[in-house]
N, C-alpha and C positions, 0 to 999 in steps of 0.2 A: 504494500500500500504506500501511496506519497504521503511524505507528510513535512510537515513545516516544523521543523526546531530551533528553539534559540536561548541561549547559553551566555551567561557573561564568561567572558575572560577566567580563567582560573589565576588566583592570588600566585605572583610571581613568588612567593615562599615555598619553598618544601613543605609536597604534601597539599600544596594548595588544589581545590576542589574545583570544578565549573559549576556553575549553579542553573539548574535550567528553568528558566521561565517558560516556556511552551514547550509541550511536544504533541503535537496531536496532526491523528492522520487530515489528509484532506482529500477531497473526492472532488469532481466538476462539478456538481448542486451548491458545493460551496461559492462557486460564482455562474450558477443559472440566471441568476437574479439580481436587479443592482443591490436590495437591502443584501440581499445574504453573502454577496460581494463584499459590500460597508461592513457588515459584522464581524467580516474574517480578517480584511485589513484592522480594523480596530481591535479588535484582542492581537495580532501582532503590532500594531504601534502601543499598545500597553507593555509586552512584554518587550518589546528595544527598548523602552521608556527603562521599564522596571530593570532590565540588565544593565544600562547606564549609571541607574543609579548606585547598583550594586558593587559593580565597577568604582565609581566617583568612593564611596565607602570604605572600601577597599584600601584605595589610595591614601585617603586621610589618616586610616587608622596607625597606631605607630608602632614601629617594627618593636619586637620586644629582642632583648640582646638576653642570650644564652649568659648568666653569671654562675662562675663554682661557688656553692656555698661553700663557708669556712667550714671548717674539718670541726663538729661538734663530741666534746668530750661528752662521756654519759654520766651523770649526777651521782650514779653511784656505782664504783668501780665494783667488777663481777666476779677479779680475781680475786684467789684466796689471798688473806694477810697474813705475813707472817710475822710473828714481831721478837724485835731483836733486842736482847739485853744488854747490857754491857756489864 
């Protein structure tokens, strides 16, 4: 079957996803007619719309930077004690 899909961009990060705003089959009834023509263009200028925006979002959001956390000691040590007299 044809079908019309549309996808934003995948986030240029690792791992980044597409996100798909439309996928739907389409058939000639879908433009038999001017309305039913109009309705098919309009849910696809909604979902270009919606993927731009998605995209723009994207962009603004702010990269997060990979930090090593400090080496945490544990609060109470697991080994045995030994204790030493003198």
């Amino acid at each position: 079957m044809p079908r019309i899909i549309v996808i934003a961009d995948p986030s240029p990060r690792p791992g980044g996803v597409p996100l798909h705003l439309l996928d739907e089959q389409v058939h000639s009834v879908h433009l038999s007619s001017s309305h039913a023509a109009a309705q098919l263009v309009e849910r696809l200028a909604w979902a270009i719309s919606d993927a731009e925006d998605a995209e723009d979002a994207r962009a603004e959001r702010p990269v997060r930077q990979l930090r090593r956390s400090p080496r945490r000691v544990p609060s109470s040590d697991h080994r045995a004690r030994v204790s030493v007299s003198a």
